[in-house]
N, CA, C and O atoms as CSV, one atom per row, in Angstrom:
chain,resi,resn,atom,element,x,y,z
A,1,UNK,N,N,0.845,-1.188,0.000
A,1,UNK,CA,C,0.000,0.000,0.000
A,1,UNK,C,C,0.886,1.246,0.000
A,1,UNK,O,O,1.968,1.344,0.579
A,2,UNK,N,N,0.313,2.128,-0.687
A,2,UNK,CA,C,1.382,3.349,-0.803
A,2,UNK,C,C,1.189,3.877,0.700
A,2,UNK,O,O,0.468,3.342,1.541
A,3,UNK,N,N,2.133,5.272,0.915
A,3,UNK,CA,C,2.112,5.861,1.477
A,3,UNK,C,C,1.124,6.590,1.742
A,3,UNK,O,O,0.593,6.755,0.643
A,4,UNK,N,N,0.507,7.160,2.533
A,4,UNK,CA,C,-0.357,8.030,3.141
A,4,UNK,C,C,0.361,9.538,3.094
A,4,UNK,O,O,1.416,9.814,3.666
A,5,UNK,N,N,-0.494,10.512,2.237
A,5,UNK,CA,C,0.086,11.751,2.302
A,5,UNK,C,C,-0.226,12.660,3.596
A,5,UNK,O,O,-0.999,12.383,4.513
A,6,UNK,N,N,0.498,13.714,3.456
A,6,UNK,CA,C,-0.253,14.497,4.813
A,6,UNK,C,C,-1.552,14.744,5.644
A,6,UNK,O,O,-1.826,14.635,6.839
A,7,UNK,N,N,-2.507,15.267,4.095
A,7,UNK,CA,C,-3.192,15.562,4.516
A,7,UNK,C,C,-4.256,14.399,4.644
A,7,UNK,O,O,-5.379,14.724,5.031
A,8,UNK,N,N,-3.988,13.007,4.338
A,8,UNK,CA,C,-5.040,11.885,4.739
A,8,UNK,C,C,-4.466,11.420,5.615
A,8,UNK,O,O,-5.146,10.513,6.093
A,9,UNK,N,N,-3.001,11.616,6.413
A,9,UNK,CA,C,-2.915,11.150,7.650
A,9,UNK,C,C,-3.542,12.721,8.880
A,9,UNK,O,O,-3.240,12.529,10.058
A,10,UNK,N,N,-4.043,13.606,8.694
A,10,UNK,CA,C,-4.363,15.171,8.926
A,10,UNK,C,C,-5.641,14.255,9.066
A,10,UNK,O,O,-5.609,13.505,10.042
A,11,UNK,N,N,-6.598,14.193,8.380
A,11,UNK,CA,C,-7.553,13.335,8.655
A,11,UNK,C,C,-7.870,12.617,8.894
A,11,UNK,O,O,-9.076,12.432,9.056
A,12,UNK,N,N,-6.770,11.561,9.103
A,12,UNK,CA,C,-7.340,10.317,10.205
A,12,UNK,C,C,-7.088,10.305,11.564
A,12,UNK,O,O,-7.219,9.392,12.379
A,13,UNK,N,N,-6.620,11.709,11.729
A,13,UNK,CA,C,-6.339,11.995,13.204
A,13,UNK,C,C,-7.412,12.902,13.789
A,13,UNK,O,O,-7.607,13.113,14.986
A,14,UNK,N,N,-8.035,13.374,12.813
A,14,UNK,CA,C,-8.978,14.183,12.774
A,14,UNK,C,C,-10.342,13.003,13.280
A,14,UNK,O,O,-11.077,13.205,14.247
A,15,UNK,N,N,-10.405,12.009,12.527
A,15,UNK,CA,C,-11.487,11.394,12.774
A,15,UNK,C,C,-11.340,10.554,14.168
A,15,UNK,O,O,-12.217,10.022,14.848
A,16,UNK,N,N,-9.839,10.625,14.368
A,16,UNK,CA,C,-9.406,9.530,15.916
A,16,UNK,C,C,-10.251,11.290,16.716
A,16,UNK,O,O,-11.345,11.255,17.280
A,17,UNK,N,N,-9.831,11.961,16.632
A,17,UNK,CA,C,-10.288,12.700,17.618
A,17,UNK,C,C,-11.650,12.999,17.797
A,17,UNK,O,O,-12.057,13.172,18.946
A,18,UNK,N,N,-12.591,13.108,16.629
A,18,UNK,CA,C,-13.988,12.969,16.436
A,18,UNK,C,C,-14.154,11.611,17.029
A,18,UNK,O,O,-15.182,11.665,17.704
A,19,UNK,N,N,-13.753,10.696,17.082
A,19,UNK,CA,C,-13.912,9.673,17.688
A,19,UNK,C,C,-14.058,9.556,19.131
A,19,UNK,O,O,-14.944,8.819,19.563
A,20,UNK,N,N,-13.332,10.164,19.896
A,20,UNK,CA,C,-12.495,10.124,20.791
A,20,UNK,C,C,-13.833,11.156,21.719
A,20,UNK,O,O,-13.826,10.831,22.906
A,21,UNK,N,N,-14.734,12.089,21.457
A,21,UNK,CA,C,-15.536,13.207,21.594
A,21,UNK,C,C,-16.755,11.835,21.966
A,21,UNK,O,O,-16.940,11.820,23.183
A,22,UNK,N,N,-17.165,11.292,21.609
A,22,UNK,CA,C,-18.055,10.308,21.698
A,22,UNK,C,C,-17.694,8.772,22.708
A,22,UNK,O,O,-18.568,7.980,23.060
A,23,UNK,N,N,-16.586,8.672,22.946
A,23,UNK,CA,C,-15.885,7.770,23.890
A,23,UNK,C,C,-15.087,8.387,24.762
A,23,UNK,O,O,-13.877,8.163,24.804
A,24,UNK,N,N,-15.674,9.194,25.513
A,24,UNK,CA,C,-15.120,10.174,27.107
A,24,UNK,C,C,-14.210,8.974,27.964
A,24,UNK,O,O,-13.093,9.136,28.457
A,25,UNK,N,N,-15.096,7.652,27.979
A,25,UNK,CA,C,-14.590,7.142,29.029
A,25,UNK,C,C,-13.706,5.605,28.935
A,25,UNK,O,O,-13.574,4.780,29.839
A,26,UNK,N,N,-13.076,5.536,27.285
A,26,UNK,CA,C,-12.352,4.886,26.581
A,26,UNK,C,C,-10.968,5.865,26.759
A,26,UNK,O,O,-10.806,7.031,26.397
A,27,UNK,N,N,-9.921,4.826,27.540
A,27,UNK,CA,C,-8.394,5.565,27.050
A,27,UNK,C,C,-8.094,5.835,25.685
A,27,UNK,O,O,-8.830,5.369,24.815
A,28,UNK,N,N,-7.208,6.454,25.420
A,28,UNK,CA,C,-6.691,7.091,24.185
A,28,UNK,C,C,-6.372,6.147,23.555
A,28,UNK,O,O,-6.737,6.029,22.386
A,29,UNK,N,N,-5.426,5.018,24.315
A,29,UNK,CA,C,-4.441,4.265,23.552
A,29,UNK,C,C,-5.300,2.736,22.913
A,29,UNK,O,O,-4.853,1.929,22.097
A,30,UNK,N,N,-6.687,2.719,23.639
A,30,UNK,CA,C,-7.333,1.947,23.154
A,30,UNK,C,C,-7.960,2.477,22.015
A,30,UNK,O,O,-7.815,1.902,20.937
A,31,UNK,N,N,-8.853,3.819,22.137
A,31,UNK,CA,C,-9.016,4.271,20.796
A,31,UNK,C,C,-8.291,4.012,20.013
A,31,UNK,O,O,-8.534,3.027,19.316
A,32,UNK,N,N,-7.144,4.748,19.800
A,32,UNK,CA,C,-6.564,4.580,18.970
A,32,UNK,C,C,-6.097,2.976,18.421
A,32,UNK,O,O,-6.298,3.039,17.208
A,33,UNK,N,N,-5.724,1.980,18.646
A,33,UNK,CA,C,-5.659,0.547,18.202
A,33,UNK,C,C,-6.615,0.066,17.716
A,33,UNK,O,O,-6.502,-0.458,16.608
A,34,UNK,N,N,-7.966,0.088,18.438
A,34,UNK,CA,C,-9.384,-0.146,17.752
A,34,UNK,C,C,-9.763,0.413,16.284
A,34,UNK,O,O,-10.238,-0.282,15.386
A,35,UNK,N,N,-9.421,2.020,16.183
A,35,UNK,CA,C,-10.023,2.830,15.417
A,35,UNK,C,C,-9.083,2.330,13.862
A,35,UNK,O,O,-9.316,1.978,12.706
A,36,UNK,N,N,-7.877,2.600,14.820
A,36,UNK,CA,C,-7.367,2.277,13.473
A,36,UNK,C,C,-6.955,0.902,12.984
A,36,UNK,O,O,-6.340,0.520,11.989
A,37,UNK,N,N,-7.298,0.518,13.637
A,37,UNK,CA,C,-7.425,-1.603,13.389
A,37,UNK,C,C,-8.507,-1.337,12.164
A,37,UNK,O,O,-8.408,-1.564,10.958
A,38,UNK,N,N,-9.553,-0.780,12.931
A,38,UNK,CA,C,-11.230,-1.096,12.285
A,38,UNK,C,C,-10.915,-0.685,11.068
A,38,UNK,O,O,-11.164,-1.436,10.126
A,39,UNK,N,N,-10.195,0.818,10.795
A,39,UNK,CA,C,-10.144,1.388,9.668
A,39,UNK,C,C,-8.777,1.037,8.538
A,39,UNK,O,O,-8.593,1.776,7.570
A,40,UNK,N,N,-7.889,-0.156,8.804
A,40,UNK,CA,C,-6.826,-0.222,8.233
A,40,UNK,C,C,-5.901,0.436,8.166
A,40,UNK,O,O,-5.101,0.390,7.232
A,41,UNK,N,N,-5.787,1.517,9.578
A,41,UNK,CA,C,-4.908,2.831,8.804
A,41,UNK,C,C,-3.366,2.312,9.106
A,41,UNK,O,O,-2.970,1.852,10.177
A,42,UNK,N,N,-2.901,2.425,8.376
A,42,UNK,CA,C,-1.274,1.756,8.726
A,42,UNK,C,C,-0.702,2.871,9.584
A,42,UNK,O,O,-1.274,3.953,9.711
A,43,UNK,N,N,0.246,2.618,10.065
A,43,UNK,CA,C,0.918,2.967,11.500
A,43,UNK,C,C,1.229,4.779,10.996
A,43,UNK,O,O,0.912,4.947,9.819
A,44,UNK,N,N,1.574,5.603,11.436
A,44,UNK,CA,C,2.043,6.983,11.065
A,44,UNK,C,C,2.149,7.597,11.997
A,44,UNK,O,O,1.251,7.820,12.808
A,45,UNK,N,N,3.465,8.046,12.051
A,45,UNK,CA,C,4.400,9.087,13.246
A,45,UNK,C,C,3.390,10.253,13.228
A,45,UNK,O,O,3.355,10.999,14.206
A,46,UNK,N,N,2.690,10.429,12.337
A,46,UNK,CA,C,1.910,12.141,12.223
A,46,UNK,C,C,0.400,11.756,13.282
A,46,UNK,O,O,-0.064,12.428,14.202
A,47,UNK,N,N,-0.047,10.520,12.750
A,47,UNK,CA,C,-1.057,10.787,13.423
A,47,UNK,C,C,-1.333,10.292,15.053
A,47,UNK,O,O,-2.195,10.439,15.919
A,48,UNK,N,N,0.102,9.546,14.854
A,48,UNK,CA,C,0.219,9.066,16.444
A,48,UNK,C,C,0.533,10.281,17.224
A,48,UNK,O,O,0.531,10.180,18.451
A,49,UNK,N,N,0.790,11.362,16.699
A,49,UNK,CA,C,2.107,12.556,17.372
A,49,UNK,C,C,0.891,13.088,17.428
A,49,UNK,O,O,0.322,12.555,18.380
A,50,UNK,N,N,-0.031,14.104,16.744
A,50,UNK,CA,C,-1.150,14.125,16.988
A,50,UNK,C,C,-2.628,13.687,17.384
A,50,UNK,O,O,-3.582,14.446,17.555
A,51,UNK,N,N,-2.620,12.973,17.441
A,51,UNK,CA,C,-3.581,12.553,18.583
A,51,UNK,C,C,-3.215,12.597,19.742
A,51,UNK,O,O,-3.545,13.399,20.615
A,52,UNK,N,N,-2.589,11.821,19.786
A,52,UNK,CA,C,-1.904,11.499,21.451
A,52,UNK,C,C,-1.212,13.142,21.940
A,52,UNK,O,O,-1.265,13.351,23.152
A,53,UNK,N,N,-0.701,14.065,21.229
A,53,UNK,CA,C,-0.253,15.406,21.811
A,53,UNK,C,C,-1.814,15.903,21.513
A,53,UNK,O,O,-2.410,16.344,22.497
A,54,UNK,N,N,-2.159,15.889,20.904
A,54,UNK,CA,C,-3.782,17.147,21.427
A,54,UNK,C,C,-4.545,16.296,22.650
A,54,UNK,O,O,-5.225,16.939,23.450
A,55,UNK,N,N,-4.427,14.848,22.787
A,55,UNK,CA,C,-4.880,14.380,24.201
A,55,UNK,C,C,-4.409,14.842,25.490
A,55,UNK,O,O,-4.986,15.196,26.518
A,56,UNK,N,N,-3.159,14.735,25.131
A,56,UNK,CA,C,-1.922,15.682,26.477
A,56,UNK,C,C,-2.354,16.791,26.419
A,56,UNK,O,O,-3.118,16.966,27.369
A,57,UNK,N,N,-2.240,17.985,25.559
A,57,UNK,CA,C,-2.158,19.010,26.023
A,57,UNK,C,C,-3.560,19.684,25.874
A,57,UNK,O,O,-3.822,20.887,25.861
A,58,UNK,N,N,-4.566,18.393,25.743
A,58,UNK,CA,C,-6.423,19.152,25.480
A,58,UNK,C,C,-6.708,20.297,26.457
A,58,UNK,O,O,-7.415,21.152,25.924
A,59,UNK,N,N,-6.267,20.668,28.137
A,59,UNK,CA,C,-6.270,21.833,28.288
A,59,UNK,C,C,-6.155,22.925,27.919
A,59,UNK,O,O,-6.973,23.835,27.781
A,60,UNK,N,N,-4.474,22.806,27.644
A,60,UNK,CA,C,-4.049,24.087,27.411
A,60,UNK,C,C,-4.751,24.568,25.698
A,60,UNK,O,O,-5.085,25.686,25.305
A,61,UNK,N,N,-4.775,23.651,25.199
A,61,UNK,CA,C,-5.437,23.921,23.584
A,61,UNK,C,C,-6.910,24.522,23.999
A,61,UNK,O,O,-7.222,25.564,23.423
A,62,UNK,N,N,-7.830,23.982,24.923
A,62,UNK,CA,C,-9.005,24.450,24.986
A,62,UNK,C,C,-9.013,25.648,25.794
A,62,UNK,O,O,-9.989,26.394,25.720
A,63,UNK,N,N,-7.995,25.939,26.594
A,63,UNK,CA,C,-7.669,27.419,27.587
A,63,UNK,C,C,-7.681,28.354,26.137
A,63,UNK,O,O,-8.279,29.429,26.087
A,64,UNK,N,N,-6.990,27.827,25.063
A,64,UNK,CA,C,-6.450,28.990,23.989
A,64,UNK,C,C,-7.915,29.112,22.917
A,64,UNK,O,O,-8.381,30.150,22.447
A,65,UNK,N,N,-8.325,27.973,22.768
A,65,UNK,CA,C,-9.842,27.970,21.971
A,65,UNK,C,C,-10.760,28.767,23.355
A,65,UNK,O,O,-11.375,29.709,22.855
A,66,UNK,N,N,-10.899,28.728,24.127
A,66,UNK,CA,C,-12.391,29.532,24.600
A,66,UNK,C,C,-11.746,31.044,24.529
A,66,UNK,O,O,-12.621,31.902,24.418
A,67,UNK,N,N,-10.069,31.678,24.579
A,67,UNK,CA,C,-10.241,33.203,24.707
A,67,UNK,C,C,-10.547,33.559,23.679
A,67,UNK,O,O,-10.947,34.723,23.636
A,68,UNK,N,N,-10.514,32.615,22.113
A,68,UNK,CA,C,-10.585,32.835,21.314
A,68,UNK,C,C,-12.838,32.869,20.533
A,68,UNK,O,O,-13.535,33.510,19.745
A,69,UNK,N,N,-12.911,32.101,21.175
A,69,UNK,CA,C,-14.390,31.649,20.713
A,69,UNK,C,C,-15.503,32.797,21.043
A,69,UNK,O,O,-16.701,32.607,20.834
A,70,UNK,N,N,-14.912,34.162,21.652
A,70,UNK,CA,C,-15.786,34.844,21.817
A,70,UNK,C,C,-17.313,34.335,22.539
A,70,UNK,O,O,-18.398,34.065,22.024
A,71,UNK,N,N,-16.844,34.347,23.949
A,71,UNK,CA,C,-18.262,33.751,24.712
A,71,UNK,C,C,-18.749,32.125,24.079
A,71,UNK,O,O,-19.336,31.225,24.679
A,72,UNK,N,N,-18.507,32.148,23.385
A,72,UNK,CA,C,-18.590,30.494,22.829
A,72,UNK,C,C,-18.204,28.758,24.246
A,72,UNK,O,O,-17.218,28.021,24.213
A,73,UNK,N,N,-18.811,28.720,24.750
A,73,UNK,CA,C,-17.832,27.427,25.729
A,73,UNK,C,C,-17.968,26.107,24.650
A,73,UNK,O,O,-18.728,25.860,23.714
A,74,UNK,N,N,-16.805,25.382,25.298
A,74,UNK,CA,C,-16.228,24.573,24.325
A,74,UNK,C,C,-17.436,23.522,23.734
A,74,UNK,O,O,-17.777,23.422,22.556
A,75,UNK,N,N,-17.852,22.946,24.625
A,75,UNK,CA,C,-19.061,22.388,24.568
A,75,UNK,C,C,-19.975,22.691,23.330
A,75,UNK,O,O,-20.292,21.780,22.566
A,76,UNK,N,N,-20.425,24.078,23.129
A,76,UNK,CA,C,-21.477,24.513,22.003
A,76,UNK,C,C,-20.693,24.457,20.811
A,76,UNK,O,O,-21.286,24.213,19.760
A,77,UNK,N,N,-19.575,24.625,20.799
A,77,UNK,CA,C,-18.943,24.533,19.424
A,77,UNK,C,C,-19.638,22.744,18.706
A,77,UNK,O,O,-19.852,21.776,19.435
A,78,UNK,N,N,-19.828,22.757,17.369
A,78,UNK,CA,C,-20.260,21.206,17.401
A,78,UNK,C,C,-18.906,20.286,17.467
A,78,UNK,O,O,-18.040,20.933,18.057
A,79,UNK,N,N,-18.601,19.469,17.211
A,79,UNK,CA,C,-17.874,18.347,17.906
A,79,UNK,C,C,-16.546,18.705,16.609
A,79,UNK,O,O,-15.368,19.045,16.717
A,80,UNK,N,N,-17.396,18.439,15.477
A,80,UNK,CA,C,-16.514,18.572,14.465
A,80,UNK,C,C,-15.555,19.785,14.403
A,80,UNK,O,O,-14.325,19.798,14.447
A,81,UNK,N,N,-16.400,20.754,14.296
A,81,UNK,CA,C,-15.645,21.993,14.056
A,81,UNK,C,C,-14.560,22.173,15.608
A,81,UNK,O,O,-13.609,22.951,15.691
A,82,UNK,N,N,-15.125,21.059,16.901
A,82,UNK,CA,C,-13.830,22.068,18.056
A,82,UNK,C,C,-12.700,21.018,17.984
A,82,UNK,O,O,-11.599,21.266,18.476
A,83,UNK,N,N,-13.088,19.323,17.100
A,83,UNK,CA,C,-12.041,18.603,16.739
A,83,UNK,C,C,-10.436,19.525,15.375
A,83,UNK,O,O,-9.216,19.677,15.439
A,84,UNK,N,N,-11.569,19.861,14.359
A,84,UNK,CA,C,-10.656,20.715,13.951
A,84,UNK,C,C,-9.710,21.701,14.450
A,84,UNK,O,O,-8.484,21.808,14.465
A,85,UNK,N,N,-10.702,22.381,14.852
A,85,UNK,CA,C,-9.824,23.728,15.595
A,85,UNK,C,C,-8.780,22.985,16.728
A,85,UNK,O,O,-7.711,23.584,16.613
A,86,UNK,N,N,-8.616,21.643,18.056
A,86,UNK,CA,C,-7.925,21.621,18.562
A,86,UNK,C,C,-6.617,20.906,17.574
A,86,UNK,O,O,-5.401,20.938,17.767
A,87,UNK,N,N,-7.289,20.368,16.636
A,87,UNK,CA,C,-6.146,19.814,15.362
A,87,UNK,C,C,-5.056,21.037,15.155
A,87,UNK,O,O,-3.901,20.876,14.762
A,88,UNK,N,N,-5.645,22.243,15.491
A,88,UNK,CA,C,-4.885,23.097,13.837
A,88,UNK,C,C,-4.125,23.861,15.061
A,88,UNK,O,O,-2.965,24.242,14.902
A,89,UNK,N,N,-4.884,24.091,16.401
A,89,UNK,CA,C,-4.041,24.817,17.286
A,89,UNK,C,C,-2.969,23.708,17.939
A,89,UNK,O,O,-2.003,24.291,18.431
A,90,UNK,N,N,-2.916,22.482,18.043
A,90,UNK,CA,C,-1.955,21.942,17.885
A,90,UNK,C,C,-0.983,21.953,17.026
A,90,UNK,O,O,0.142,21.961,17.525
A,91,UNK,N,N,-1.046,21.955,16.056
A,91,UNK,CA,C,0.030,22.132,15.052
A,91,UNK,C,C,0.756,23.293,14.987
A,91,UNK,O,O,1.976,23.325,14.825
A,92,UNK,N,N,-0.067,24.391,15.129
A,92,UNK,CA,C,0.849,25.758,15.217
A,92,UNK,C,C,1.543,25.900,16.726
A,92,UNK,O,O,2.397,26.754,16.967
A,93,UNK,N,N,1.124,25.081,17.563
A,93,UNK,CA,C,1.963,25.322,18.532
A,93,UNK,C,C,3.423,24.346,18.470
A,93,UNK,O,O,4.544,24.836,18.330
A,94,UNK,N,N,3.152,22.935,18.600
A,94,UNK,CA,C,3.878,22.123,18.286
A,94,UNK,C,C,4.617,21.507,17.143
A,94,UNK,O,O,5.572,20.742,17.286
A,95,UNK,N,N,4.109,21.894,15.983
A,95,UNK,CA,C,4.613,21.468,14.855
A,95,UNK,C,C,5.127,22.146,13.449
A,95,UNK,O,O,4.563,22.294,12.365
A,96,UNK,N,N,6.928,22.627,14.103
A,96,UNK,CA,C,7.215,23.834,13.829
A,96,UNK,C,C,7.503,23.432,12.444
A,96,UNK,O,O,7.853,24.398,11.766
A,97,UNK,N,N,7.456,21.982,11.617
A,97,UNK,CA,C,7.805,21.679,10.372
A,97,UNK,C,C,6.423,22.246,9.507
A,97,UNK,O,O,6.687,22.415,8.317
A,98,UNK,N,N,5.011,22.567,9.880
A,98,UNK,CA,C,4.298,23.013,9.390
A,98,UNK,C,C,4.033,24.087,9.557
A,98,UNK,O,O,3.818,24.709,10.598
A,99,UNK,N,N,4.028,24.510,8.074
A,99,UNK,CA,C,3.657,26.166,8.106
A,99,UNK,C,C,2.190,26.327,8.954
A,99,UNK,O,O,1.417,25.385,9.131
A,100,UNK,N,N,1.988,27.589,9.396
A,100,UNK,CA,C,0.556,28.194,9.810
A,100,UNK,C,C,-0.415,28.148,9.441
A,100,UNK,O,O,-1.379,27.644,10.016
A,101,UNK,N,N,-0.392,28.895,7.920
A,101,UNK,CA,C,-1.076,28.881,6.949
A,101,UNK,C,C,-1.589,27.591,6.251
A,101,UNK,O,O,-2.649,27.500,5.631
A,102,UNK,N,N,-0.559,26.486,6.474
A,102,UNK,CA,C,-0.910,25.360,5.354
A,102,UNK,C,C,-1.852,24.291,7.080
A,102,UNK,O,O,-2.328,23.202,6.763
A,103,UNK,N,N,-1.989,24.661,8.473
A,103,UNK,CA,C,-2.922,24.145,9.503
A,103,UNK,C,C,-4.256,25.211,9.127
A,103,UNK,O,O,-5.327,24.625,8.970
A,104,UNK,N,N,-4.265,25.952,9.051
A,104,UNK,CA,C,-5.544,26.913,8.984
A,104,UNK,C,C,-6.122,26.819,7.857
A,104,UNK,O,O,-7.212,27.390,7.807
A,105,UNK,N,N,-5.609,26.040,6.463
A,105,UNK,CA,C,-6.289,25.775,6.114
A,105,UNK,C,C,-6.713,24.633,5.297
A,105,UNK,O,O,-7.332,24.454,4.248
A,106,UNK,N,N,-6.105,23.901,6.239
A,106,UNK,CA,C,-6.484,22.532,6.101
A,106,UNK,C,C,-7.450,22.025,7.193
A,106,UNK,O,O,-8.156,21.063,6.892
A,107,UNK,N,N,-7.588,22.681,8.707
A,107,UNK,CA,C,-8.352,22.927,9.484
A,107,UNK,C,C,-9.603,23.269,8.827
A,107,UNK,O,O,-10.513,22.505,9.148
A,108,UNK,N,N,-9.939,24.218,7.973
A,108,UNK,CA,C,-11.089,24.711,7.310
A,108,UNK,C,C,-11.757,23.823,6.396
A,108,UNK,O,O,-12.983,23.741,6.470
A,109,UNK,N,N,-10.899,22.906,5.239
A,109,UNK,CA,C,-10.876,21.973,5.026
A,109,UNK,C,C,-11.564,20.897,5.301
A,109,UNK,O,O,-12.291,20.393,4.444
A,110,UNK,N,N,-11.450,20.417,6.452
A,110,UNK,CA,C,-11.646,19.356,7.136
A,110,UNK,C,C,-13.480,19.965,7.489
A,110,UNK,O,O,-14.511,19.359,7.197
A,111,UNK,N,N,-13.368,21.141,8.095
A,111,UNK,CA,C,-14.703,21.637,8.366
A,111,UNK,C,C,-15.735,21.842,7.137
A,111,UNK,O,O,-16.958,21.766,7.250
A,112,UNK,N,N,-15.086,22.093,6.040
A,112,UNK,CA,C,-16.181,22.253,4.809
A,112,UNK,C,C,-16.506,20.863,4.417
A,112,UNK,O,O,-17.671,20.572,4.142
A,113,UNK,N,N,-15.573,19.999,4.372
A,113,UNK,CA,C,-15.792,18.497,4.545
A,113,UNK,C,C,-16.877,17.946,5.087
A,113,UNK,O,O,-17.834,17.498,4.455
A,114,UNK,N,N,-16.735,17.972,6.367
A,114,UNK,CA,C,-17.348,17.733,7.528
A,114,UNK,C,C,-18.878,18.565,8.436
A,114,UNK,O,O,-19.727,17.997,9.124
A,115,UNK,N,N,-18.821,19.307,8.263
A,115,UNK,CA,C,-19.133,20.169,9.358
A,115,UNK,C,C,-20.461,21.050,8.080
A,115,UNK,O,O,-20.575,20.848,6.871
A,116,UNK,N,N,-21.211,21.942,8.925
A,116,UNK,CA,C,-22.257,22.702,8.444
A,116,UNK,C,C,-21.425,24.107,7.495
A,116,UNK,O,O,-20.342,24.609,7.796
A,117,UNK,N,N,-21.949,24.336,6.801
A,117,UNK,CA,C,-21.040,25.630,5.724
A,117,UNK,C,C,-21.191,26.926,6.840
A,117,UNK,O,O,-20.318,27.790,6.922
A,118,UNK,N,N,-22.157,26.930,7.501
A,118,UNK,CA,C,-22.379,28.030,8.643
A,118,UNK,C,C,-21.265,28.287,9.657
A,118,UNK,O,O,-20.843,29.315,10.185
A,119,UNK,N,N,-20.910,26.897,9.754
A,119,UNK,CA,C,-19.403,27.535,10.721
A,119,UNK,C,C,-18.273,27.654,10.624
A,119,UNK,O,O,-17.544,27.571,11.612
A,120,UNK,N,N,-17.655,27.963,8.980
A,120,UNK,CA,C,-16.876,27.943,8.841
A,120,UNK,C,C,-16.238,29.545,8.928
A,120,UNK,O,O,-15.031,29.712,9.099
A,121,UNK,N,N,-16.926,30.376,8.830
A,121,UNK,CA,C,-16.481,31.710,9.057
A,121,UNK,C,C,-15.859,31.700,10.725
A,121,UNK,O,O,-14.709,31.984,11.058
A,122,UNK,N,N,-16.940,31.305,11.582
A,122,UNK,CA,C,-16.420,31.110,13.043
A,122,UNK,C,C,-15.086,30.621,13.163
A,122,UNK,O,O,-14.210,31.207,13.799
A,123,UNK,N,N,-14.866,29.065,12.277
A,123,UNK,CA,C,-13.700,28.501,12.152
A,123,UNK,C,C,-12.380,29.538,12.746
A,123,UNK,O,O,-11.638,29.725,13.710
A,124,UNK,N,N,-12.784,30.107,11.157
A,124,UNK,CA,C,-11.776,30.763,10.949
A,124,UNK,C,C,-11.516,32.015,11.296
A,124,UNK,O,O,-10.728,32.688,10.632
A,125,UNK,N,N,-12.115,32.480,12.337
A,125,UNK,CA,C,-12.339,33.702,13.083
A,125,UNK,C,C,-11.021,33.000,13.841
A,125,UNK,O,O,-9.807,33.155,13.710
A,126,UNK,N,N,-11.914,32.089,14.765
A,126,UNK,CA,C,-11.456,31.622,16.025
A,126,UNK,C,C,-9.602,31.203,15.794
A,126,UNK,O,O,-8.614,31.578,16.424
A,127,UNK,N,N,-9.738,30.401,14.762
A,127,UNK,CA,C,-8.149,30.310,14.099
A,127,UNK,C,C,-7.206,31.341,14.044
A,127,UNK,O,O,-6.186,31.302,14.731
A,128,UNK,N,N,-7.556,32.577,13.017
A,128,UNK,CA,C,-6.765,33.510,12.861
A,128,UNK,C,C,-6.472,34.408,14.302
A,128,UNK,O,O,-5.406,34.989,14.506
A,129,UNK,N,N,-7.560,34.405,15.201
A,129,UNK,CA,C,-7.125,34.942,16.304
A,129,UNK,C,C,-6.069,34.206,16.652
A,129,UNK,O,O,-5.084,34.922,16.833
A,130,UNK,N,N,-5.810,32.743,16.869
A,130,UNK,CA,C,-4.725,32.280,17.573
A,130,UNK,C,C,-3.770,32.323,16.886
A,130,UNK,O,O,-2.794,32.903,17.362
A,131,UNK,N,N,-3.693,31.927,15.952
A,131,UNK,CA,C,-2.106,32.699,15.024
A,131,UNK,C,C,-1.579,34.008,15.313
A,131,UNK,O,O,-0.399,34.352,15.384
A,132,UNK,N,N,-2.712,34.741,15.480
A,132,UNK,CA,C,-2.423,36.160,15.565
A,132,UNK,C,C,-1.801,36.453,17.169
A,132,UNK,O,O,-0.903,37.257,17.422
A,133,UNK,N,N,-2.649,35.433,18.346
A,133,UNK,CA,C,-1.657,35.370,19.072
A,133,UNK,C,C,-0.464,34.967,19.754
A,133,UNK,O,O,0.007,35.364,20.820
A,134,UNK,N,N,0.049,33.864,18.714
A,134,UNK,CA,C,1.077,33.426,18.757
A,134,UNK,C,C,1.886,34.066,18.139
A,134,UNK,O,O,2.953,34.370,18.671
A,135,UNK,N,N,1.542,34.488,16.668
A,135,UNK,CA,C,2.698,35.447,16.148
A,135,UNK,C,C,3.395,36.703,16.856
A,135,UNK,O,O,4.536,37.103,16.625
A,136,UNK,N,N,2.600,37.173,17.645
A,136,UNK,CA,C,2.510,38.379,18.710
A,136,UNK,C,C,3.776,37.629,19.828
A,136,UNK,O,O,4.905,38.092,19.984
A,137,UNK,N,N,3.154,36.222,20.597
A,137,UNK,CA,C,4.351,35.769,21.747
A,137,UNK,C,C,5.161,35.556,21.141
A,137,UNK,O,O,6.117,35.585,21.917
A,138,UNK,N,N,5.682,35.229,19.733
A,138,UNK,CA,C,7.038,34.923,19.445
A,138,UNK,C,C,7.864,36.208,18.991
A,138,UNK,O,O,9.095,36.215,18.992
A,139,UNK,N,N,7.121,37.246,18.620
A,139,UNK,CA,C,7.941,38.268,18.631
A,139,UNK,C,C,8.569,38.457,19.929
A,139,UNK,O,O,9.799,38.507,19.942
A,140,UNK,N,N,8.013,38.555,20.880
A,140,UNK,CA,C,8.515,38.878,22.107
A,140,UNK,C,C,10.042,38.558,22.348
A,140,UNK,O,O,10.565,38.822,23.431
């Protein structure tokens, strides 16, 4: 089987985490073996690194999604669109081999895919704010 490109291993981490929203009280590491047993996905450093780091650091990612969501709590966001968004704010924090631009909008992506056409402006509200405040702490 060929290789898996980025952005279909981007989405099968996407769907471990949509997954993962519906099984609160399933460990990670079982999700993940099940999900991707069920689904054939062959093994990948990208989507193991992501999943398992937006599981670790689901606080601090959701501390940075609610200053951003404008009164929004995490909860009302629908499942899909706050799986994306903790996808894409992972990556710009942790994953300095990917550009910004090429998570935000592949994040959006995933939501026009997925998700209602209505929230994709929010998406990407909520996105560009956090770039915008990360670009800001790294000047520092």
């Amino acid at each position: 089987m060929a290789s898996m490109t980025r952005k279909e291993a981007r989405e099968e981490a996407f769907r471990l985490l949509f997954e993962t929203e519906f099984r609160a009280d399933t460990a990670a590491d079982e999700i993940y073996a099940l999900s991707t047993d069920n689904r054939e996905v062959e093994e990948n450093a990208y989507i193991r690194t992501v999943y398992f780091g937006v599981r670790e650091h689901l606080e601090e990612i959701d501390a940075i999604l609610m200053r951003h969501s404008k009164g929004w709590k995490t909860e009302r966001i629908t499942p899909v669109s706050r799986c994306a968004i903790r996808l894409c704010i992972y990556e710009m924090l942790y994953m300095e081999d990917i550009p910004v631009a090429v998570s935000l909008n592949e994040a959006i992506e995933l939501v026009k895919k997925f998700d209602d056409a209505k929230v994709r402006a929010f998406v990407n509200g909520v996105l560009n704010g956090v770039k915008d405040e990360l670009e800001a702490s790294r000047k520092q």
